[in-house]
C-alpha positions in Angstrom: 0.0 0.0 0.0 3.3 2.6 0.9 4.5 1.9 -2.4 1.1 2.7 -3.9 0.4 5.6 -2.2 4.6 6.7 -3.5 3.7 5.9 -6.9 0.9 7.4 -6.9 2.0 11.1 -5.5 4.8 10.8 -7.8 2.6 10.4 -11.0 -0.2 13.2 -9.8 2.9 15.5 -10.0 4.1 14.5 -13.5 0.4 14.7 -14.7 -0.1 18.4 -12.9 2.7 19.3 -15.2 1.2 18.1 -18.2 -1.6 19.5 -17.4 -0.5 22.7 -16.5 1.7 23.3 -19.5 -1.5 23.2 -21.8 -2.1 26.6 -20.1 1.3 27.9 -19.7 4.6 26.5 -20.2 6.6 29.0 -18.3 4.3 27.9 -15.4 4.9 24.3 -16.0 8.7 24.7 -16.5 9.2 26.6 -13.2 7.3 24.0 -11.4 9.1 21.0 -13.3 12.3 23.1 -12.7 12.1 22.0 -9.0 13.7 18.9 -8.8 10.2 17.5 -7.5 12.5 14.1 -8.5 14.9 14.5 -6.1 12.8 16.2 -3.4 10.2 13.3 -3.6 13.0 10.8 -3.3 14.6 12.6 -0.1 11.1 12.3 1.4 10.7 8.8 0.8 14.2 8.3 2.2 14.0 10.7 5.1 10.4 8.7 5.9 11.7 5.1 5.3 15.1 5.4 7.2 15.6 8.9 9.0 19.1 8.4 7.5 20.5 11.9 7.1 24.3 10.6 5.5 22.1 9.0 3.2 20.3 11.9 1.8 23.1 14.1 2.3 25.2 11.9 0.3 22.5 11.6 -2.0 22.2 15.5 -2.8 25.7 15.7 -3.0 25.6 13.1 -6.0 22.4 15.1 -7.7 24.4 18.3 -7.9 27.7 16.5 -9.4 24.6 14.7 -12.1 23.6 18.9 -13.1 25.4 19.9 -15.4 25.9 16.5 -18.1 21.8 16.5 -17.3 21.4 20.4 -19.0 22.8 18.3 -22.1 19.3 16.7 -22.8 17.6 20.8 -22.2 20.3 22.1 -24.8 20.3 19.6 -27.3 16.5 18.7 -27.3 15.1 22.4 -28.3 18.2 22.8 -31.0 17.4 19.2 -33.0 13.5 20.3 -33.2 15.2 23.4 -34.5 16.5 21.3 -37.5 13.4 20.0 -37.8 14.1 16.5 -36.8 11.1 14.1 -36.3 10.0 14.6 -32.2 11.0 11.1 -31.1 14.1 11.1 -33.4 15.4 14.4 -31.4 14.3 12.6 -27.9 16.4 9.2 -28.9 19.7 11.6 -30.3 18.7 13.9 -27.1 19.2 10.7 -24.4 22.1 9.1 -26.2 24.1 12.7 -26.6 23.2 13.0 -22.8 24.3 9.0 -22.1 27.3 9.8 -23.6 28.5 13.2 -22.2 27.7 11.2 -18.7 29.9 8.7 -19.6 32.4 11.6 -20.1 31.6 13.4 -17.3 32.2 10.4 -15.2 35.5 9.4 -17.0 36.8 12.9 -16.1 35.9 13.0 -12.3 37.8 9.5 -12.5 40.6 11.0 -13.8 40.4 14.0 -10.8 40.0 11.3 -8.3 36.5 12.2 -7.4 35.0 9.1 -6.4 31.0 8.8 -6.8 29.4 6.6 -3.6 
């Protein structure tokens, strides 16, 4: 039932967005903005196991994941530019983003910054 009751908070929020950028887009980006992702999953953690270390480890790990994530924002908008087919530019948009992540985490390798 827990899990449920997760799931289902989780998708209410995702369909407010959609529902709300059908009105207004600037609206729906602030809100999606907030990384309702993150929060949601500090909550559950923060209810199922109190662990502070765990979330603060956690949001450390979220911010290193920030900047190879703006990938997806920057390349998305400039291949519908081109006027490449919508789920053509999402598939180039998750693999460009896969592979600047791989990047990304080759480089913190190299500067010794281990990821828990």
């Amino acid at each position: 039932m827990y899990i449920f009751l997760k799931v289902l908070l989780t998708a209410l929020i995702v369909v407010a967005i959609s529902e709300i950028s059908r009105r207004s887009t600037i609206l729906a980006g602030i809100i999606a903005s907030i990384p309702l992702t993150s929060l949601l999953a500090i909550i559950w953690i923060y209810f199922d196991t109190s662990d502070l270390e765990m979330i603060k480890s956690l949001s450390g790990n979220i911010l290193l994941m920030i900047p190879p994530s703006l990938v997806f924002f920057i390349c998305l908008p400039l291949l519908i530019d081109m006027k490449i087919e919508f789920y053509l530019s999402i598939f180039f948009s998750i693999l460009l983003t896969a592979f600047v992540y791989w990047l990304y985490f080759y480089i913190l390798g190299i500067l010794g910054i281990n990821l828990r």
